[in-house]
N, C-alpha and C positions, 0 to 999 in steps of 0.2 A: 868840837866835832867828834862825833861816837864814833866807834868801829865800822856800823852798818853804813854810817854816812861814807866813813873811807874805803870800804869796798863798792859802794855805788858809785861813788868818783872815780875806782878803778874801770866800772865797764862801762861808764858816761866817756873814758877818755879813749877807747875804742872805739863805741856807737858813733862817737863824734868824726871820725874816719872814714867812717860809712856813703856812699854817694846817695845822693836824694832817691827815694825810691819810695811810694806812699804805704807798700806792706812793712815797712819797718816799723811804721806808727803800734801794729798790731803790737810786733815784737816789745815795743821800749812801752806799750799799755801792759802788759804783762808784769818785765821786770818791776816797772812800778807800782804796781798791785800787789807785788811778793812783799817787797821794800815796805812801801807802807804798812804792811800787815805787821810785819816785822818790826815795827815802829820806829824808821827812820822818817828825822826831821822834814816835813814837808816843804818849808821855806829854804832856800838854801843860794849861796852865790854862784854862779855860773857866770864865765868867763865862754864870750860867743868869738868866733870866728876870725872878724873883726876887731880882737882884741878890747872890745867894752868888758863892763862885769855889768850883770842886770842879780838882783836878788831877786829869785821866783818863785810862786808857787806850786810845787809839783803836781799836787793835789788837783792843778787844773788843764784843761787840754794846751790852750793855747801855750801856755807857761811851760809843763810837761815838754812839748814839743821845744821849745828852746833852748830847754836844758839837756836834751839826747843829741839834740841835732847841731846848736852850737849857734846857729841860724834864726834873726829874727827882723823881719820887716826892714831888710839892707836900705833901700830908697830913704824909709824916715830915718833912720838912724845916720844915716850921711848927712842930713839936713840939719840934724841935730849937732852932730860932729861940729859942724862947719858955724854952729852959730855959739860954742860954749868954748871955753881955752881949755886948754889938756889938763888931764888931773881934775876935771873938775865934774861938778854931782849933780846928777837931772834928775 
């Protein structure tokens, strides 16, 4: 992991504190338009809420949004949970 990647994991672990509110989408399109310009890794692990890890790509909205927010698709990911043993890879 570069430098840039460890300062975007420093304001992805604030963003992540943030309560749901949809103008923050604005805000976290921004830092990640600086970031990529910047040439940090677009793929990257993100650890959600939940305690999963998903590797996403930032580069896209849906993915973006799961890596600011921490938050993705709670209902399937319990379903999932519930059908794989811990430690293990979907």
């Amino acid at each position: 992991m570069n430098n840039k990647n460890k300062i975007l994991n420093s304001i992805v672990y604030f963003t992540r504190k943030l309560p749901p509110y949809r103008k923050f989408n604005e805000v976290f399109n921004l830092i990640n338009t600086v970031f990529l310009k910047l040439g940090v890794e677009p793929i990257v692990d993100a650890k959600m809420k939940d305690g999963t890890k998903m590797i996403v790509n930032i580069s896209t909205y849906t993915e973006r949004h799961s890596f600011y927010t921490g938050r993705y698709d709670a209902d399937l990911l319990n379903i999932i949970k519930s059908l794989i043993l811990p430690n293990s890879t979907f």
